[in-house]
C-alpha positions as CSV (number, residue, x, y, z in Angstrom):
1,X,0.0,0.0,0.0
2,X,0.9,3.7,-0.6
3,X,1.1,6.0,2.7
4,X,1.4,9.5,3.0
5,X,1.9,10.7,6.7
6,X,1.8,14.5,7.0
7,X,4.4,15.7,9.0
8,X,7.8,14.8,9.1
9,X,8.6,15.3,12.9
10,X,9.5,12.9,14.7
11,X,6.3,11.0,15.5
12,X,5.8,11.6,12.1
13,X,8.8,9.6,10.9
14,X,8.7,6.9,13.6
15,X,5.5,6.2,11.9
16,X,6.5,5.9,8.8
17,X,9.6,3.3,9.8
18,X,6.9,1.4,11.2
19,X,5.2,1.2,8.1
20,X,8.4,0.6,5.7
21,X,8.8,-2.6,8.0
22,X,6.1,-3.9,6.3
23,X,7.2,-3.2,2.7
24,X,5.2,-0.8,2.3
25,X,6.0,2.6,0.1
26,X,5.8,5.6,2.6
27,X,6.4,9.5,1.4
28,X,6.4,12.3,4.5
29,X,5.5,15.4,3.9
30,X,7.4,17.8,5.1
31,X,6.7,22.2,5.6
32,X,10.6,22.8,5.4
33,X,12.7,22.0,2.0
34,X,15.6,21.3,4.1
35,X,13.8,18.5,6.5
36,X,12.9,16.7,3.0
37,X,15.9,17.4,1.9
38,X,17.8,15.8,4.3
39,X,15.9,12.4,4.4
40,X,16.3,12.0,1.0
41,X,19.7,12.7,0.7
42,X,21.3,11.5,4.2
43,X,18.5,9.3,5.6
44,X,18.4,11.5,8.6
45,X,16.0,13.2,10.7
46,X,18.2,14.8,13.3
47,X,16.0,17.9,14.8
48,X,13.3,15.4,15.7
49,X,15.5,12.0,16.0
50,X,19.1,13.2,16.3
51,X,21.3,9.6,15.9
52,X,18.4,7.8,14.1
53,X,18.8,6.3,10.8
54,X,15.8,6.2,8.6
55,X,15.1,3.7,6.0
56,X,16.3,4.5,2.3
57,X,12.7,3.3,1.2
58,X,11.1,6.2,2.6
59,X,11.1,9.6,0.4
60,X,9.9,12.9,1.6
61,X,8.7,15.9,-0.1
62,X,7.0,19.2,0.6
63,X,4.4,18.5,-2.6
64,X,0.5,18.1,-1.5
65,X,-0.2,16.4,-4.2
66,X,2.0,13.6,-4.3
67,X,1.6,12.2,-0.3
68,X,-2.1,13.3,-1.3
69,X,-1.9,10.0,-4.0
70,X,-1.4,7.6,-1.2
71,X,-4.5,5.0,-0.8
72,X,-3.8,6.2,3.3
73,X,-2.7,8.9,4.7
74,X,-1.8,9.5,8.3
75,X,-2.0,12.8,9.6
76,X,1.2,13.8,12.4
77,X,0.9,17.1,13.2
78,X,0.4,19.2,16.2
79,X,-3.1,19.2,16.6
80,X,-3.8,23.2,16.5
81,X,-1.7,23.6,13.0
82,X,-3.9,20.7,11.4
83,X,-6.6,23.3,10.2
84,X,-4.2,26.2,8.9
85,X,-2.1,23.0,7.1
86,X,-4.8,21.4,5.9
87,X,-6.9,24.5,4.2
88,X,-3.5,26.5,3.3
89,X,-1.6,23.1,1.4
90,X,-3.9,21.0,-1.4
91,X,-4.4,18.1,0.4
92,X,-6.7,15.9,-1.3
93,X,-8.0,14.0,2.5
94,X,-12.0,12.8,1.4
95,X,-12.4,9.1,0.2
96,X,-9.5,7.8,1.5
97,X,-8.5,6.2,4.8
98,X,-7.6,8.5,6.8
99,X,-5.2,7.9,10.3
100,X,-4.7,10.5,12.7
101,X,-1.8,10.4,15.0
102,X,-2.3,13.9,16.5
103,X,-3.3,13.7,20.2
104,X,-5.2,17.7,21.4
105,X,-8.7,19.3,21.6
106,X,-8.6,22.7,19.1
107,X,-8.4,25.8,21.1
108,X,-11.9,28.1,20.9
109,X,-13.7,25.7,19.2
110,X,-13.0,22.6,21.5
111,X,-13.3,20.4,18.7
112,X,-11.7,17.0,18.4
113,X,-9.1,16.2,15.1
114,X,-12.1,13.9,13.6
115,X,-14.5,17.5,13.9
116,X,-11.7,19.6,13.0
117,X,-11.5,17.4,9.4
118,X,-14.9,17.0,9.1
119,X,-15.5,20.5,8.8
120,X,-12.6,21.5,6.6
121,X,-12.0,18.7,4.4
122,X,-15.3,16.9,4.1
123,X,-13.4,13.9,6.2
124,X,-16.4,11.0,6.8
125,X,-16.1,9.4,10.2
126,X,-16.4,6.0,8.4
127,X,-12.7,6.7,7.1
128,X,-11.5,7.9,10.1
129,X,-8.8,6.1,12.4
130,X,-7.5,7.8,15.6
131,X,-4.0,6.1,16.2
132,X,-3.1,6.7,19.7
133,X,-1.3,4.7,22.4
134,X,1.6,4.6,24.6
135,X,4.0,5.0,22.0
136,X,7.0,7.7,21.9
137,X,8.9,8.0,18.6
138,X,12.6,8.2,20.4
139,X,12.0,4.3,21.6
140,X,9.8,3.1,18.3
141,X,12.4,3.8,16.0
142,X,14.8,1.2,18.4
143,X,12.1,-1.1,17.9
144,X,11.3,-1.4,21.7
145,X,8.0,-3.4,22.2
146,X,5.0,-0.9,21.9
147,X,1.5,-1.5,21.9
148,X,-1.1,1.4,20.3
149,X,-4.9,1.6,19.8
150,X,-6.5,1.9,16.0
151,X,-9.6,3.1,16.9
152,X,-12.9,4.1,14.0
153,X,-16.6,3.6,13.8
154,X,-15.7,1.2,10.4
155,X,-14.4,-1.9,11.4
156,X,-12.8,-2.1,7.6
157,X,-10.9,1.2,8.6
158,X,-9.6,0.2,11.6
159,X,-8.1,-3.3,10.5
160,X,-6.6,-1.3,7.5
161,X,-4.5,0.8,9.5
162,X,-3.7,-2.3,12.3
163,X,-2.5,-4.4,9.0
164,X,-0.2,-1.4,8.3
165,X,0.9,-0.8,11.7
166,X,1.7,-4.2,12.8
167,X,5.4,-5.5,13.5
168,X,6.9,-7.8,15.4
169,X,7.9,-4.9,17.9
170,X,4.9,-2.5,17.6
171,X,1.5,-4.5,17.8
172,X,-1.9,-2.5,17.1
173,X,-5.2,-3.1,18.7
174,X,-8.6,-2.1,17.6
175,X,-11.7,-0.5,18.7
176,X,-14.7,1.4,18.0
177,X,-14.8,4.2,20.5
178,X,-13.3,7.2,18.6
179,X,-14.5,9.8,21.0
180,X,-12.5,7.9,23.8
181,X,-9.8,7.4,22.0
182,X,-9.3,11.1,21.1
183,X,-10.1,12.4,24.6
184,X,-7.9,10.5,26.5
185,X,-4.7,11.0,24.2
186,X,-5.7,14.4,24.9
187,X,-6.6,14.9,28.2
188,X,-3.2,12.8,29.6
189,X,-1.0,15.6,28.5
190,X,-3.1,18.0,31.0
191,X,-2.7,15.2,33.5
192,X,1.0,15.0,32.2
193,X,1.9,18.7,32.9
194,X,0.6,18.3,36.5
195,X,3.1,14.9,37.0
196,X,6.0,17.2,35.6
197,X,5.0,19.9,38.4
198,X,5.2,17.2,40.9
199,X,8.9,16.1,39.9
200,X,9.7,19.4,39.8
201,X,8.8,19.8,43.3
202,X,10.0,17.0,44.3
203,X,6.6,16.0,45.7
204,X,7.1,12.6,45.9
205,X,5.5,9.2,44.6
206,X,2.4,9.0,46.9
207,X,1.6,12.8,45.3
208,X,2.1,11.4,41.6
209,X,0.5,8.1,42.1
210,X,-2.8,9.9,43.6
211,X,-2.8,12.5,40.6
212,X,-2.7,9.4,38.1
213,X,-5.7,7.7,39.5
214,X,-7.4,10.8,40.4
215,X,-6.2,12.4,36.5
216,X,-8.0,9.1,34.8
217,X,-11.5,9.9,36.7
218,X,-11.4,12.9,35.7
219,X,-10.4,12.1,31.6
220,X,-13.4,9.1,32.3
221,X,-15.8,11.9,33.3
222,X,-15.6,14.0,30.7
223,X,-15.7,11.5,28.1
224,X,-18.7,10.1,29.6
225,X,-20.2,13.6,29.1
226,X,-19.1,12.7,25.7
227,X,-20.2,10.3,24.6
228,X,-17.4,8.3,24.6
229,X,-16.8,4.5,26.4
230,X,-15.9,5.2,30.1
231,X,-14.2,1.6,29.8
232,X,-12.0,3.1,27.0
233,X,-10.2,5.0,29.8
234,X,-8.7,2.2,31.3
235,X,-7.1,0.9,28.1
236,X,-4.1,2.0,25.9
237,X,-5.2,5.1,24.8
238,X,-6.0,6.2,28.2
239,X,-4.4,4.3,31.0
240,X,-1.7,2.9,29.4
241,X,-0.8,6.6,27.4
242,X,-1.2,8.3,31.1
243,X,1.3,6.5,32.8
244,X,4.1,6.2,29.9
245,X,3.4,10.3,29.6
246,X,3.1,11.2,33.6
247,X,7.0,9.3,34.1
248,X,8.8,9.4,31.2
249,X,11.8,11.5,30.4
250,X,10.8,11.5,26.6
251,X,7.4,13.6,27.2
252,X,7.5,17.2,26.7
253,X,4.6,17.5,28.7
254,X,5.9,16.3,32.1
255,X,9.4,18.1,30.8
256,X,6.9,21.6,30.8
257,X,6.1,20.5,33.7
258,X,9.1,19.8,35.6
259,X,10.2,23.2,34.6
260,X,7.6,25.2,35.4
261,X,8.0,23.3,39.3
262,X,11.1,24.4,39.6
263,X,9.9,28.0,38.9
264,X,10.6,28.7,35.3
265,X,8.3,30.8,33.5
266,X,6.2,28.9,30.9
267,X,6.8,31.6,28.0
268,X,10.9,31.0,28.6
269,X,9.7,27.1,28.7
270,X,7.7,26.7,25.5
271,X,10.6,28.9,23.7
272,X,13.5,26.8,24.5
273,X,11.7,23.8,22.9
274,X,11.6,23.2,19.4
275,X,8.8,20.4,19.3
276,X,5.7,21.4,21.0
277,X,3.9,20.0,23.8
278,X,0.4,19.8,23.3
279,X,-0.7,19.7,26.5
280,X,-0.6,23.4,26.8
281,X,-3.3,24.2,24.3
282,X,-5.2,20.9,25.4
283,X,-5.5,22.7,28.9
284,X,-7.3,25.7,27.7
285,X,-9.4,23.4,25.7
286,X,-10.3,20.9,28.3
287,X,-10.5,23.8,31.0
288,X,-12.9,25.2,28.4
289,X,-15.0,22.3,27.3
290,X,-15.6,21.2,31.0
291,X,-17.4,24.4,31.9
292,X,-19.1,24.6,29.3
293,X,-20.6,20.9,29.8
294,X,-20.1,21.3,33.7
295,X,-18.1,18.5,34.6
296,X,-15.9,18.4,37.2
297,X,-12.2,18.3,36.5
298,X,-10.3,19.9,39.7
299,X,-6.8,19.0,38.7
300,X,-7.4,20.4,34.7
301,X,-8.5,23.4,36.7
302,X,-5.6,23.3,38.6
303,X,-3.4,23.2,35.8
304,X,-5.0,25.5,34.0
305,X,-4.8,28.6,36.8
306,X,-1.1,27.2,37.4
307,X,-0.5,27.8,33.5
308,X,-2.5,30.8,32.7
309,X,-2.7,33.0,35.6
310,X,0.3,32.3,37.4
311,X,-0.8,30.2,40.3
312,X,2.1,28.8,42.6
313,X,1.9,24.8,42.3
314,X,1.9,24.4,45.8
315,X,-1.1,26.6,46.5
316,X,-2.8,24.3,43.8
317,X,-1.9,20.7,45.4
318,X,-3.1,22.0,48.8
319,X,-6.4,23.7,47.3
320,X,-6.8,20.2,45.9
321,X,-6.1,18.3,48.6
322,X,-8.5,20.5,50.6
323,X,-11.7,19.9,48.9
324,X,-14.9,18.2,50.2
325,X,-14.4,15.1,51.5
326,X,-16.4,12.7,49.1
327,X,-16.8,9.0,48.1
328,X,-13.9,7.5,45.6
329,X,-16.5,6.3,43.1
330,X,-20.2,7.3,43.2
């Protein structure tokens, strides 16, 4: 099969060794001439995967039109560039499978990546997949055992993109509960940020252990008010993505977060990096969407005043640890 993934960062590109594993022809598109430019010519990636060498069978190109040929494409950018790349480039995305490996919640409109193509490329939730998982490209590419989710409404779309994204080291599961697959690779890099804060307080494991439970009621609530499977939670794309995102030293969320403990302002943060960490945006979307369907979400709050309106972290943990007393699960 010909895939296209759009974006050629470093999720992007993990993705698309995954796919050349299994013979078959992959093309990223890339914004930058010279990120194209130098997988072609050096097989090399190094802003996103410095060290990593990328398969000669994979091409890259900054042309629309030709990853727009592919029989699937895979969409592997940030979640709140997809609509400006997707209505300023000619992508051709209707009738075709499409995967989407982007993991956020759109700021102002608070819609999710299936929504967001929907509206502006006529996207038909029949030929959407969300790929999600507890999966980070700097391990993937070294082939260390990972397991993700394929979720879509069509079972035919779903098996599609687990066929394609099926190794011996990276095995793909399916599902039909899209809504709870995109909300909880969301929501965990809100939860994510607030597990960074804690490290960078030095808080300690009962702390982080508590917002991880407490984090995953919270991303089961909302999706409930959603629509989505509460069940769906407690799987890859929300269990299994919180904890591999809360204590790893390859998220940028937790790495936000850690900084931002140790009393770094988040403006200096986000411009030091040069990948971005969704969880930022996801916070003001989340923080957003759970007013406005009155759900309770105490920690996203918490993360959002911490973030936006420069609350000190410890005020937030003891305003959350001196709410109402209530039952666990009610």
């Amino acid at each position: 099969m010909n895939i296209g993934i759009i974006g050629a960062g470093g999720w992007g590109t993990a993705l698309a060794m995954v796919a050349a594993q299994n013979n078959h022809a992959v093309t990223l598109w890339a914004r930058k001439q010279e990120t194209a430019d130098e997988i072609n010519t050096h097989h090399t990636n190094t802003v996103f995967l410095p060290g990593v060498s990328i398969s000669e069978t994979i091409t890259a190109t900054t042309s629309a039109e030709i990853v727009s040929a592919a029989e699937m494409l895979v969409i592997a950018i940030p979640t709140q560039f997809i609509r400006s790349v997707v209505t300023a480039y000619p992508f051709s995305l209707s009738g075709k499978t499409i995967a989407n490996a982007s993991k956020g919640i759109e700021r102002n409109t608070l819609l999710r990546v299936s929504q967001i193509l929907r509206q502006t490329s006529n996207v038909h939730i029949e030929d959407y997949v969300m790929l999600t998982g507890p999966s980070h490209a700097e391990e993937t590419v070294r082939n260390v055992p990972t397991t993700v989710l394929a979720a879509s409404l069509d079972e035919d779309s779903a098996s599609k993109v687990q066929d394609v994204f099926t190794t011996p080291t990276f095995r793909c599961y399916r599902s039909n509960d899209v809504i709870g697959a995109e909300l909880g690779g969301a929501l965990k890099n809100v939860i994510a940020i607030a597990a960074g804060i804690i490290d960078g307080l030095g808080t300690g494991d009962n702390t982080k252990a508590a917002l991880i439970t407490r984090g995953l009621a919270e991303m089961a609530r909302l999706g409930a008010e959603l629509g989505a499977n509460p069940l769906t939670f407690s799987g890859l794309s929300g269990l299994g993505d919180l904890i591999v995102t809360c204590d790893s030293k390859h998220s940028r969320n937790r790495r936000v977060g850690e900084l931002l403990g140790k009393g770094k302002p988040l403006a200096e943060i986000l411009d030091e990096m040069h990948m971005v960490a969704e969880g930022v945006s996801t916070t003001e979307s989340a923080y957003a969407l759970a007013r406005k369907r009155n759900v309770e979400m105490p920690i996203v709050e918490q993360v959002y005043e911490i973030l936006f309106n420069n609350k000190p972290a410890p005020l937030a943990i003891r305003d959350l640890m001196t709410r109402e007393s209530k039952r666990e699960i009610s």
